[in-house]
BATOR-895947 format. One record per residue (C-alpha): y, x, z; residue in three letters; residue number from 1. Coordinates in steps of 0.1 Angstrom, whole numbers, plus 2048, in hexadecimal, padded with zeros to 3 digits. Example, Ala and Ser with C-alpha at 12.3 -4.5 7.8 and 13.67 -1.06 7.14 Angstrom:
% residues 2
{{7D3, 87B, 84E}, 'ALA', 1}
{{7F5, 889, 847}, 'SER', 2}
This chain:
% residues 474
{{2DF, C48, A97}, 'UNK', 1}
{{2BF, C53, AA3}, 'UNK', 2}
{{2A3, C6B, A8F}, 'UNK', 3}
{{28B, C53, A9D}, 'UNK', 4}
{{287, C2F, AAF}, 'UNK', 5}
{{266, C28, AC0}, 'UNK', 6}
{{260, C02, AC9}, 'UNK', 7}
{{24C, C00, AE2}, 'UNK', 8}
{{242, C13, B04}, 'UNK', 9}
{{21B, C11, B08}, 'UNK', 10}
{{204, C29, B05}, 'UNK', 11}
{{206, C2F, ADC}, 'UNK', 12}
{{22D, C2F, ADF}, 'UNK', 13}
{{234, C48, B00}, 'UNK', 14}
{{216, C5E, AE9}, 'UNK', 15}
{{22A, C56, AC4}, 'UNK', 16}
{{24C, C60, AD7}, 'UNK', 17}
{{23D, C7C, AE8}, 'UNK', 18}
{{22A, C88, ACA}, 'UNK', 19}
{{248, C89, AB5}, 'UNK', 20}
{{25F, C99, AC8}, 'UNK', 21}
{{248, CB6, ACF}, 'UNK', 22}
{{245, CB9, AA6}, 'UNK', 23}
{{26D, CB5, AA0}, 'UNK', 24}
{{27E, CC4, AC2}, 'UNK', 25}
{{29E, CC3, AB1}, 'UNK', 26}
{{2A1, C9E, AA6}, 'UNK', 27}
{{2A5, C7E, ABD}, 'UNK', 28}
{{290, C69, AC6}, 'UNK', 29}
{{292, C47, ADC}, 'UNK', 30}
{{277, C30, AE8}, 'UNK', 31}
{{284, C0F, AED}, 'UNK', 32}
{{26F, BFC, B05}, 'UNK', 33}
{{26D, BD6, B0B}, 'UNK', 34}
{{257, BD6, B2B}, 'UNK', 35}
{{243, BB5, B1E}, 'UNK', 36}
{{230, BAD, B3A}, 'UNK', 37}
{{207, BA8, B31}, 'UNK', 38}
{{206, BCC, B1D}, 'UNK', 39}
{{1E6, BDB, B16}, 'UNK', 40}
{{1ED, BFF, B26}, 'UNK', 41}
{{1F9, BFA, B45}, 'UNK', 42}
{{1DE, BE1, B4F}, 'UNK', 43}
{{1C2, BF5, B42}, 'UNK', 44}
{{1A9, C0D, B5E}, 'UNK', 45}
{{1AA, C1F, B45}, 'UNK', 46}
{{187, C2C, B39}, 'UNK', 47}
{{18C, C48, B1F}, 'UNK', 48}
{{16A, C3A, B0F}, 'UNK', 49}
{{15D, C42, AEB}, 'UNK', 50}
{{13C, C3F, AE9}, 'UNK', 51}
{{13C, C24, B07}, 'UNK', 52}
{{14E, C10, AF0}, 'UNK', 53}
{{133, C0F, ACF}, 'UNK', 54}
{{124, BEF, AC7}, 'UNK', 55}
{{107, BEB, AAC}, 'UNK', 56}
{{11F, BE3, A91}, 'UNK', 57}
{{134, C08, A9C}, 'UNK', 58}
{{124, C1B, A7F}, 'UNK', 59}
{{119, BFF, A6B}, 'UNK', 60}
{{132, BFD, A51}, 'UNK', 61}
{{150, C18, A43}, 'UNK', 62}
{{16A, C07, A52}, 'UNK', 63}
{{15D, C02, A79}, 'UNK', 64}
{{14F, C27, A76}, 'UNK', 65}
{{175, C33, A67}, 'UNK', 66}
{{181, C21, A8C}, 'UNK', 67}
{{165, C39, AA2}, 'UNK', 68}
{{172, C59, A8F}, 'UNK', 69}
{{194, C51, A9D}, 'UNK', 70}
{{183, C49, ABD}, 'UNK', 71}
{{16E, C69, AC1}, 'UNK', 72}
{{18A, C80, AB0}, 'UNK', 73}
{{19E, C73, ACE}, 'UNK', 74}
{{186, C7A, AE3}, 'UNK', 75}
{{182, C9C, ADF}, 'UNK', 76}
{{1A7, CA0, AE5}, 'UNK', 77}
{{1AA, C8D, B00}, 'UNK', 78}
{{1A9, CB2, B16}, 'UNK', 79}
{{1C2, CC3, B04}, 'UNK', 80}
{{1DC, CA4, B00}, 'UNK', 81}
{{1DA, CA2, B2A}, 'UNK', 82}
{{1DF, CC3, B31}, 'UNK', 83}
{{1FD, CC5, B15}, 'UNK', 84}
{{20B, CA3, B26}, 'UNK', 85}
{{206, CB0, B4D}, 'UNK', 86}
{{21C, CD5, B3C}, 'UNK', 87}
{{239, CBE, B32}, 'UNK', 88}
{{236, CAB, B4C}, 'UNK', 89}
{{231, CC1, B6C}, 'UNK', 90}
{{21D, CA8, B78}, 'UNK', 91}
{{1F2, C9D, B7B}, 'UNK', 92}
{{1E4, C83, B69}, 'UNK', 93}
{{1C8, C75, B7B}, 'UNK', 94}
{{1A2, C76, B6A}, 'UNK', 95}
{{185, C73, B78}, 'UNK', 96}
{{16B, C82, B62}, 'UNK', 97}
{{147, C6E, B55}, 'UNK', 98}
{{13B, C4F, B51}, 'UNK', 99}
{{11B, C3D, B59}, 'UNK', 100}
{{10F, C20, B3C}, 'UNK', 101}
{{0F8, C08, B48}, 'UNK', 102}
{{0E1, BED, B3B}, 'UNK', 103}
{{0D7, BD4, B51}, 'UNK', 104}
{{0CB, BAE, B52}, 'UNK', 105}
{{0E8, B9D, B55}, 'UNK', 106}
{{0ED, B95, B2F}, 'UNK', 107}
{{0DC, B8F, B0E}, 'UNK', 108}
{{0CC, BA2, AF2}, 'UNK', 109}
{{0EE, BAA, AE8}, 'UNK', 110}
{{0F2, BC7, B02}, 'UNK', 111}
{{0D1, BD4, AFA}, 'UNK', 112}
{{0D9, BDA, AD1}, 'UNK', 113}
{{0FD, BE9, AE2}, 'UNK', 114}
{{0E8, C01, AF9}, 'UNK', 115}
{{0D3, C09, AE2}, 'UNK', 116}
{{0F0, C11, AC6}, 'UNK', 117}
{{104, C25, AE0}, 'UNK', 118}
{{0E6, C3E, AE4}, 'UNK', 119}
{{0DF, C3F, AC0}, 'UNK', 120}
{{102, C48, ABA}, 'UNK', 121}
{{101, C66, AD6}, 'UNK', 122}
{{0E9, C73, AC2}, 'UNK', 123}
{{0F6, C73, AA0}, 'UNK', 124}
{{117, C85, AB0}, 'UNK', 125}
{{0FF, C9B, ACA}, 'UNK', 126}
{{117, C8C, AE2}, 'UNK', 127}
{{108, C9B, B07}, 'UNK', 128}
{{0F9, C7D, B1B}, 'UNK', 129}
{{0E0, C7B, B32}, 'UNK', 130}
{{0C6, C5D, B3F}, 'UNK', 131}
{{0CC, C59, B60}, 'UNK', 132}
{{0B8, C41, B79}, 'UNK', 133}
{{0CE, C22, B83}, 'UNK', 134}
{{0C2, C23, BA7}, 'UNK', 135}
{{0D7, C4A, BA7}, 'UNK', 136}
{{0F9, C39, B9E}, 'UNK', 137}
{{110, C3F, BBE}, 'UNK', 138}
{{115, C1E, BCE}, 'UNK', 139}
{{10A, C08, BB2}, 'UNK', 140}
{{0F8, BED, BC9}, 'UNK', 141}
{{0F6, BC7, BB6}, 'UNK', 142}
{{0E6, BAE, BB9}, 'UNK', 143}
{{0BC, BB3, BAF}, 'UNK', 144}
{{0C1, B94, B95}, 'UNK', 145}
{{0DB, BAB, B82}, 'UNK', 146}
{{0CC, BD2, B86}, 'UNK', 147}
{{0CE, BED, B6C}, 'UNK', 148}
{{0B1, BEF, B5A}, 'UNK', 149}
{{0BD, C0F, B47}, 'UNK', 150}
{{0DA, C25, B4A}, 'UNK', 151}
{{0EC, C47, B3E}, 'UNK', 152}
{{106, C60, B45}, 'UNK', 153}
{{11D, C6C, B2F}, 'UNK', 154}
{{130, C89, B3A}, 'UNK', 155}
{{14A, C8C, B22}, 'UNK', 156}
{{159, C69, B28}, 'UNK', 157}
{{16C, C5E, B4C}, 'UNK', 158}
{{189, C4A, B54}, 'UNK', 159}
{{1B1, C4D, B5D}, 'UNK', 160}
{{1CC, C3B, B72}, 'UNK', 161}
{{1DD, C2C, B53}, 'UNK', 162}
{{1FB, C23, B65}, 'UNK', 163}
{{1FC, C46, B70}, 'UNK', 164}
{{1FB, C51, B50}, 'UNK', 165}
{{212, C3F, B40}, 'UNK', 166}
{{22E, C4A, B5E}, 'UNK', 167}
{{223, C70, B55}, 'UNK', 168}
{{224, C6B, B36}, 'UNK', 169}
{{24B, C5C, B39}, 'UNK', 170}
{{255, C79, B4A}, 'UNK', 171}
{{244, C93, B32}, 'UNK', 172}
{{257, C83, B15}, 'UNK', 173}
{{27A, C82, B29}, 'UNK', 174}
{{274, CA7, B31}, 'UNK', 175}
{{271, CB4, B09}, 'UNK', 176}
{{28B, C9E, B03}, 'UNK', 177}
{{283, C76, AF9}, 'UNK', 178}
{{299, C5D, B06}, 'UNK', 179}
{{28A, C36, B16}, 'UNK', 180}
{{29F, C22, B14}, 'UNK', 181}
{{292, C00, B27}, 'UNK', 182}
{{29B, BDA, B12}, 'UNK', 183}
{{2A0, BB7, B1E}, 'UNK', 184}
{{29E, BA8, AFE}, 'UNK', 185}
{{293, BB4, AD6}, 'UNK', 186}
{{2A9, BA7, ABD}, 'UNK', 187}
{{2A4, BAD, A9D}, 'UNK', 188}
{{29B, BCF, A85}, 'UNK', 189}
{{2B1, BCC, A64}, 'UNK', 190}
{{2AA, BE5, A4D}, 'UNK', 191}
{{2C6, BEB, A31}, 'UNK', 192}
{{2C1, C0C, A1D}, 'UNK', 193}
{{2A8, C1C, A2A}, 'UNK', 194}
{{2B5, C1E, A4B}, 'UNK', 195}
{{2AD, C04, A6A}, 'UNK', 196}
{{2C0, BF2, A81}, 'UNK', 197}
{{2AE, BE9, AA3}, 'UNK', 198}
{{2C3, BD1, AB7}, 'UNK', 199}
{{2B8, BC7, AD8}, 'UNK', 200}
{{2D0, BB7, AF6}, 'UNK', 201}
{{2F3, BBF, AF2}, 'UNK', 202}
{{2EF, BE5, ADD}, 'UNK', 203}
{{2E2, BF3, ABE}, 'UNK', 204}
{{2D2, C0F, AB4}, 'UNK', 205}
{{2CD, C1E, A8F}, 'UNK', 206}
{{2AF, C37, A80}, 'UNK', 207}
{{2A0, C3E, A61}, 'UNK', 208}
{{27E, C3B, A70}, 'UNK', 209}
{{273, C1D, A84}, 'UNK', 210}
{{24D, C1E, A95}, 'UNK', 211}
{{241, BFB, AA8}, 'UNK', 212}
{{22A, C02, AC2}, 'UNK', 213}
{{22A, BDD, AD6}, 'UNK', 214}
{{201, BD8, AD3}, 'UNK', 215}
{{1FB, BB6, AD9}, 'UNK', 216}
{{21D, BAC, AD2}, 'UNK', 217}
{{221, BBD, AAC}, 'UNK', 218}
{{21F, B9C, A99}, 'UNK', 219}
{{241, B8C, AB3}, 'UNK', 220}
{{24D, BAF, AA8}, 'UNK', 221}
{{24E, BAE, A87}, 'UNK', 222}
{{25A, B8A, A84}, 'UNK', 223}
{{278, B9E, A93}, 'UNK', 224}
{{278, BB1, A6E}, 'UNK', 225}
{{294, BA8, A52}, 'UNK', 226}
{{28B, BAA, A37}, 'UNK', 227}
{{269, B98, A43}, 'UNK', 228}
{{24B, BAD, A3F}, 'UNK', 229}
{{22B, B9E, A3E}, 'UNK', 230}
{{20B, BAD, A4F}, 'UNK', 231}
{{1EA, B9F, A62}, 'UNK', 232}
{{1ED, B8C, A7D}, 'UNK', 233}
{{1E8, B9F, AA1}, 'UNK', 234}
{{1DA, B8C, ABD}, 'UNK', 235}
{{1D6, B8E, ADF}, 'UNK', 236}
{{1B4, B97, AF1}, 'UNK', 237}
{{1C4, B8C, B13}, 'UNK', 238}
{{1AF, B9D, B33}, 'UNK', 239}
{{1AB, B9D, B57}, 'UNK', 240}
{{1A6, BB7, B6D}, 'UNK', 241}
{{1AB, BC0, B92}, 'UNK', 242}
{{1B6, BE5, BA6}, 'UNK', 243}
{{19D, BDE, BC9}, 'UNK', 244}
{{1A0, BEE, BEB}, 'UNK', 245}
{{179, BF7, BFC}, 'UNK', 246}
{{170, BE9, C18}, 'UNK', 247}
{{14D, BEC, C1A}, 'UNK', 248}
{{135, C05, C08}, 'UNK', 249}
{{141, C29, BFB}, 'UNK', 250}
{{150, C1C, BDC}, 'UNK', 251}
{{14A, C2F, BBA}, 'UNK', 252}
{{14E, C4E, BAD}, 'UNK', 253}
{{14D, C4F, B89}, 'UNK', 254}
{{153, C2F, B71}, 'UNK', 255}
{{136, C18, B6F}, 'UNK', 256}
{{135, C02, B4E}, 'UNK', 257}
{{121, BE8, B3C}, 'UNK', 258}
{{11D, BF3, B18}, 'UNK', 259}
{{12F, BDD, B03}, 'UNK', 260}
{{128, BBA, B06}, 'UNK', 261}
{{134, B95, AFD}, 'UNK', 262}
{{155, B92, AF8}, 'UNK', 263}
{{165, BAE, B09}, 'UNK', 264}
{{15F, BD3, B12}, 'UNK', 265}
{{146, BCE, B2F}, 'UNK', 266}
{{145, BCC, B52}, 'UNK', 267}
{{155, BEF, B5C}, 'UNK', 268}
{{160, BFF, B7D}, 'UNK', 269}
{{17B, C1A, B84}, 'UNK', 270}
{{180, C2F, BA1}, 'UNK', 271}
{{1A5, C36, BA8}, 'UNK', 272}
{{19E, C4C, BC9}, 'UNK', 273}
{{1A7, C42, BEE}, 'UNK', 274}
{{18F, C23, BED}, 'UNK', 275}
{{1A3, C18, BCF}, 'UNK', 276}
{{18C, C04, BB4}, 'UNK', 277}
{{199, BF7, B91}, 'UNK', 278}
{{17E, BDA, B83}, 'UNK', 279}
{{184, BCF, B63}, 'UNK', 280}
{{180, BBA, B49}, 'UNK', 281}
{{181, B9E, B3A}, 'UNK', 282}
{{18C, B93, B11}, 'UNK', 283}
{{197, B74, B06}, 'UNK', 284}
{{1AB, B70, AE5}, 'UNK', 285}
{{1CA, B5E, AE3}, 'UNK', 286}
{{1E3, B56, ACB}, 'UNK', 287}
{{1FD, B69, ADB}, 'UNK', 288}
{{1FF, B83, AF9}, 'UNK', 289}
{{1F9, B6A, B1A}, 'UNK', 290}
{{208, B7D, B3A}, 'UNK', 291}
{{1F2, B62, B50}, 'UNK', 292}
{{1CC, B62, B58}, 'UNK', 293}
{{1BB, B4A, B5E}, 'UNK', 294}
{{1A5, B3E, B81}, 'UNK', 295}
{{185, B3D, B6F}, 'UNK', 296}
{{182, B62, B5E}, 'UNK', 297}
{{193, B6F, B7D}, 'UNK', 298}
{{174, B5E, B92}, 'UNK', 299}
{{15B, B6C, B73}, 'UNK', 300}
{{168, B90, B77}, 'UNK', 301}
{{167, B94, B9A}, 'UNK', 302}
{{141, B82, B9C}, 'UNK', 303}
{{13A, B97, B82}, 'UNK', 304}
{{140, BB8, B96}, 'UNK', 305}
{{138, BAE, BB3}, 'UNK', 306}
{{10F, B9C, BA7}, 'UNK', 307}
{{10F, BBE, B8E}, 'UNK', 308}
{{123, BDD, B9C}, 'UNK', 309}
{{120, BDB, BC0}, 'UNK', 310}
{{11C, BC0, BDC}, 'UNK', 311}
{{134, BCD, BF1}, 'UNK', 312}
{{150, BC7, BDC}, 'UNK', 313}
{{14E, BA4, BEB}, 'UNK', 314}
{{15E, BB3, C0A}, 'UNK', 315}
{{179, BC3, BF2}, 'UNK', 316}
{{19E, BBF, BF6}, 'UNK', 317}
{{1B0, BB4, BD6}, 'UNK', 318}
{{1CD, BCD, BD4}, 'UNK', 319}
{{1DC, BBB, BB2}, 'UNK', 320}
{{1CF, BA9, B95}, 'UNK', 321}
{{1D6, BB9, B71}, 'UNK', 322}
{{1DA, BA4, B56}, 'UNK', 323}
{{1E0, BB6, B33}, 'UNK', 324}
{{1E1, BAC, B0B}, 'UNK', 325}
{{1CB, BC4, AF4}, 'UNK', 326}
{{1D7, BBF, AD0}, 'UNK', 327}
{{1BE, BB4, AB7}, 'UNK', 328}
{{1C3, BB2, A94}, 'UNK', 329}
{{1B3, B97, A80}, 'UNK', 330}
{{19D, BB5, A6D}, 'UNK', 331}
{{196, BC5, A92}, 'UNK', 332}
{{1A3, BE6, A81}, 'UNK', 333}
{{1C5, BF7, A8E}, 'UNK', 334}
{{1E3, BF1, A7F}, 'UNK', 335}
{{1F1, C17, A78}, 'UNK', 336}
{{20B, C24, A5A}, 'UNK', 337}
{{22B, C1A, A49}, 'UNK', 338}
{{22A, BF7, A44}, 'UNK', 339}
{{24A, BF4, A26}, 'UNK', 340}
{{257, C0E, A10}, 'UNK', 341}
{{26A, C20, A28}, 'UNK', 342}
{{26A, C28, A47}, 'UNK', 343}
{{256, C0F, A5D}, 'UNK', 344}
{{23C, C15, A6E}, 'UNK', 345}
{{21D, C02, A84}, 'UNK', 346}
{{209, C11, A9C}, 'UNK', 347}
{{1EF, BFC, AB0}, 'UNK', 348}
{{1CE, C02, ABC}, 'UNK', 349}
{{1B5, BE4, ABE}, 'UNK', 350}
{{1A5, BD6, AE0}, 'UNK', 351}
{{1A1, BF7, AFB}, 'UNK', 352}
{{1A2, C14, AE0}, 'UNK', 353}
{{1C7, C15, AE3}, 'UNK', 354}
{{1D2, C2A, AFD}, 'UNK', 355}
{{1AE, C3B, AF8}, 'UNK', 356}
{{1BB, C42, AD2}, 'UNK', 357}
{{1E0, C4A, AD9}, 'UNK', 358}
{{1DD, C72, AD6}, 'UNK', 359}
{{1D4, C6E, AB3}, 'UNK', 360}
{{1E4, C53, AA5}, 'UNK', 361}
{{203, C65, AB1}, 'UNK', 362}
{{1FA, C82, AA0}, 'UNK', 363}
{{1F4, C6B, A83}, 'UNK', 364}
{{214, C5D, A84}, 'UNK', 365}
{{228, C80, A81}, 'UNK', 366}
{{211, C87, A5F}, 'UNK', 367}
{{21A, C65, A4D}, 'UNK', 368}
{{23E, C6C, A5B}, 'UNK', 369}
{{23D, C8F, A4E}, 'UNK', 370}
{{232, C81, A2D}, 'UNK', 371}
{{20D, C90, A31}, 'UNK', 372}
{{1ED, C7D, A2E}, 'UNK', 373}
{{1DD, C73, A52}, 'UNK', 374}
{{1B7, C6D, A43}, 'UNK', 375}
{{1AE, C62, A64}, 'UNK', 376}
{{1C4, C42, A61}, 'UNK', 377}
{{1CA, C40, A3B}, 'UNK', 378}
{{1AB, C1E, A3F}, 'UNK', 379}
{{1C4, C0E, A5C}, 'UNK', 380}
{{1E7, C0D, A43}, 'UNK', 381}
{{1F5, BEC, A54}, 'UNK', 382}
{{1FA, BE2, A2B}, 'UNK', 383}
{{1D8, BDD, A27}, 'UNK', 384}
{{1C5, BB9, A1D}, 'UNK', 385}
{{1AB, BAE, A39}, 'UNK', 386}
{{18F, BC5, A3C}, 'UNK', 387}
{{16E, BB2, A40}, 'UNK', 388}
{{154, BBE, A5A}, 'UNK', 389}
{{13C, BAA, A55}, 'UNK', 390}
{{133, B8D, A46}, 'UNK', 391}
{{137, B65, A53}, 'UNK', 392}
{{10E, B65, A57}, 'UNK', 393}
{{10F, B85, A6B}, 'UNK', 394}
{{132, B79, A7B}, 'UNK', 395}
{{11E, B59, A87}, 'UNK', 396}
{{101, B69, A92}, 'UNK', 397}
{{110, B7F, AA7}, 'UNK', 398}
{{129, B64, AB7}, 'UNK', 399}
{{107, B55, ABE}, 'UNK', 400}
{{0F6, B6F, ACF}, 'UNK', 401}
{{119, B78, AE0}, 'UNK', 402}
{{119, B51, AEC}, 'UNK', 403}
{{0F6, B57, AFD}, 'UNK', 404}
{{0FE, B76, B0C}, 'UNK', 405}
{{120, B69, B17}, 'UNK', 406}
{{108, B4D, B2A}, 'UNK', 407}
{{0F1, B61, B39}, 'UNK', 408}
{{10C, B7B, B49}, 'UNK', 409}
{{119, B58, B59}, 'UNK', 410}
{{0F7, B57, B67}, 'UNK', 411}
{{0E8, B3A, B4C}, 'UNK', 412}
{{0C5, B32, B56}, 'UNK', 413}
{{0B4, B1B, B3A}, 'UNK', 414}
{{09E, AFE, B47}, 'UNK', 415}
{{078, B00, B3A}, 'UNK', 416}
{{080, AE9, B1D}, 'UNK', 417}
{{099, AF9, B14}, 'UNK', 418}
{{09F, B1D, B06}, 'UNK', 419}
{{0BC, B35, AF7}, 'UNK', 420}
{{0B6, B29, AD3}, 'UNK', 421}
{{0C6, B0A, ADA}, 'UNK', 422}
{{0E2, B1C, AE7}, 'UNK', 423}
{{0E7, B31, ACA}, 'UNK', 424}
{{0E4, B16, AB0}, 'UNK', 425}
{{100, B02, AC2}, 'UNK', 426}
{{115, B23, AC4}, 'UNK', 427}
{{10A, B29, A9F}, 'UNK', 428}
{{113, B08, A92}, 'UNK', 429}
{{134, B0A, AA2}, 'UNK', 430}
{{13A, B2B, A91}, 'UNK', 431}
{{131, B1B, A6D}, 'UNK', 432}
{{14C, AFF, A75}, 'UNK', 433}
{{165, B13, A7A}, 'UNK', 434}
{{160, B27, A58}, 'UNK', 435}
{{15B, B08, A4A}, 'UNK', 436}
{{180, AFB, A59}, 'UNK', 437}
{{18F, B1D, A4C}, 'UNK', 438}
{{183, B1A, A29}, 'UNK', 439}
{{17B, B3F, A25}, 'UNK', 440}
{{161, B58, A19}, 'UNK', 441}
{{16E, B72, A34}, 'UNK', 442}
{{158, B77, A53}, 'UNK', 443}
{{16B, B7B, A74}, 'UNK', 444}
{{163, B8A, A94}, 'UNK', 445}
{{152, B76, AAC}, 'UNK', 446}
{{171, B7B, AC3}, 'UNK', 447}
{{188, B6B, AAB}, 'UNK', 448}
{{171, B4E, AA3}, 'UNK', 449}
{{170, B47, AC5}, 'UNK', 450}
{{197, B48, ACC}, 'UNK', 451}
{{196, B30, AAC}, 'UNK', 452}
{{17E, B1A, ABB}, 'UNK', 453}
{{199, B0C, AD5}, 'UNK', 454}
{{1B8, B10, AC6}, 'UNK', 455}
{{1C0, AFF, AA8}, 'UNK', 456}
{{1E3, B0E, AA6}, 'UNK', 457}
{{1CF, B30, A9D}, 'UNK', 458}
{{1B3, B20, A86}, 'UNK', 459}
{{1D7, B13, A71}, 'UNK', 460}
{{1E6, B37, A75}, 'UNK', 461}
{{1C7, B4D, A6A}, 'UNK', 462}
{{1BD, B34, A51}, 'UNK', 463}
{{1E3, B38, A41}, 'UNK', 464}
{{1DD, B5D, A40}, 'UNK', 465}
{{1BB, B59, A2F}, 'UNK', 466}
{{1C6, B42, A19}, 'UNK', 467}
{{1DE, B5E, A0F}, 'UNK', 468}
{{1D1, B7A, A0B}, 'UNK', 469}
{{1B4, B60, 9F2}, 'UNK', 470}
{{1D5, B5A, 9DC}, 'UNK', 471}
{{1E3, B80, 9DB}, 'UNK', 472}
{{1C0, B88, 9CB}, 'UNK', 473}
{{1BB, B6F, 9B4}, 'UNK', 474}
């Protein structure tokens, strides 16, 4: 019998574990770890971006601007949760402090209204920045058809070695006490009187309190869960990165980003040290986690930093290829709370605010476990209905305009007679089909209409769910 079982050894779990050890010294504590390859955290740079990260729907409605308090809470305790960590751990974590946000012409309008949103949201939080002239960015060199037309610094953001992290983070959690314990296979969780039964290869191990931390792989998790529980579907946003060796030019020295942009986080570079580059990424939905990529978004990211970070990554050694699984909730909202009437609890980020997030949804976790009331997640319970963003006009619109920026980033150059608005009425038409398939008043993000534009196994899936939730409020 264990006080406590943690499923899962990302980011959120290794932070959960940690966390509630720290709170409960004299109770047990295990994480047990499956090692699914494809996991978000180890295959991440990883920016610690907040601000980086707003789009122009960020503070547009209650629910999206509930997400950026978590992010910016956890951002001003990003400091304090290092240092704490490096203590336990007797060890550094690498950061590199600041990060430059550019705007330049490799996209749509789409990155503009981003830009444009990140600054306004600086403001509102007098978050320090400062405009910076593009040509001043150390060794950003690309190509003169994809130049910065704008670009700021924001000291208070930066970047760390993730897989670093996570390995100091292991140890600081094995010194105050948490045992890992490493799993071929997850069985089953049985829960029987308010106590749960986590089987996995050939053991078993007991606890009143049961916390599943797999990201991208929650919804394989849970059908792992007797009796079933039901939840929203998690997906996959599948990217690609790559860890690059320098061979020509200096190579950077703070993280250089896109803001936000079609489909994924933007175009973003991470120094390591010692010539060392991480360039990431790329987001596509899937079904289910995919530990594969694929030849064309592998070509499309490194074209991408090469035509709008720096020419000389051309001459670039590829040191390894990353390929990770960001979990994604059909809402876009984390998953966080108890999720039956006992003692079972999710805990996933959404897309790259996991391991970003993880000091305070820990923290979060040890108030609901506690029996208090965690404010800052009480919107995110994972036994909440779909929480609607936006609606299927604005959803279409905006997987239009991502369609023509998506385009023009793969260096689209419309013929005289033609123009974008052809473009974005295909894209747009597309988009109404799709709702039209689903038979639903919910609007979806553009990111999910576009995984459901291929895969008809997931239009069946998310249409089931819909249809569900239309027949539980009835």
């Amino acid at each position: 019998m264990k006080d406590y079982i943690v499923i899962g050894g990302g980011a959120i779990g290794l932070a959960a574990a940690y966390r509630i050890k720290k709170s409960h010294k004299d109770q047990s504590v295990i994480i047990i770890d499956s090692q699914e390859s494809g996991t978000a955290s180890l295959a991440s740079g990883a920016m610690l971006g907040c601000f980086g990260e707003v789009t122009k729907y960020t503070l547009q409605s209650d629910a999206n601007k509930k997400k950026f308090e978590l992010m910016y809470a956890a951002h001003k305790q990003w400091t304090s949760w290092r240092k704490e960590i490096e203590t336990d751990a007797g060890q550094t974590i690498k950061h590199i402090p600041g990060s430059y946000v550019i705007l330049n012409t490799q996209g749509g309008s789409l990155d503009d209204e981003n830009f444009d949103a990140m600054i306004e949201a600086l403001d509102i939080y007098n978050e320090s920045y400062e405009y910076v002239m593009p040509k001043d960015i150390p060794s950003l060199h690309p190509n003169h058809l994809a130049r910065p037309l704008r670009a700021v610094y924001l000291p208070n953001e930066g970047s760390i070695d993730s897989n670093q992290y996570v390995t100091v983070l292991e140890t600081a959690c094995k010194n105050i006490g948490v045992e890992i314990t490493s799993i071929t296979s997850l069985n089953s969780i049985d829960s029987h009187d308010a106590t749960y039964t986590v089987s996995f290869d050939e053991t078993a191990v007991t606890s009143p309190v049961v916390i599943i931390a797999t990201g991208a792989y929650t919804s394989s998790v849970l059908t792992k869960v007797s009796p079933m529980i039901s939840a929203m579907p998690v997906l996959a946003g599948n990217g690609v990165a790559a860890v690059t060796k320098r061979q020509a030019g200096e190579g950077f020295t703070a993280t250089v980003r896109t803001a936000n942009r079609a489909g994924s986080c933007g175009l973003h570079v991470v120094p390591m040290g010692g010539g060392y580059e991480y360039l990431g990424a790329t987001n596509v939905l899937y079904s289910e986690p995919e530990s594969r990529m694929t030849i064309g978004l592998s070509h499309f990211l490194a074209q991408c930093a090469i035509e709008q970070l720096d020419l000389n990554i051309y001459h670039s050694f590829v040191e390894t290829w990353h390929v990770g699984n960001r979990p994604v909730s059909l809402d876009t909202l984390p998953l966080i709370g108890k999720i039956d009437n006992s003692g079972l609890y999710l805990a996933t980020g959404t897309y790259r605010d996991g391991l970003h997030c993880s000091p305070v949804i820990a923290d979060a976790l040890v108030t609901l476990i506690d029996g208090g009331n965690a404010s800052i997640v009480e919107d995110f319970t994972p036994k909440r209905s779909f929480t609607q963003l936006m609606t299927q006009e604005d959803s279409a619109n905006e997987y239009a305009m991502q369609a023509v920026s998506g385009a023009y980033e793969n260096w689209y150059r419309p013929t005289y007679y033609m123009n974008d608005d052809e473009l974005y009425q295909n894209a747009h038409k597309k988009a109404t089909d799709i709702y039209d398939q689903l038979q639903t008043n919910v609007g979806l993000h553009p990111d999910i209409l576009l995984l459901l534009s291929s895969d008809e196994k997931a239009v069946k899936n998310v249409g089931a769910y819909l249809q569900s939730i239309k027949q539980s409020e009835s």
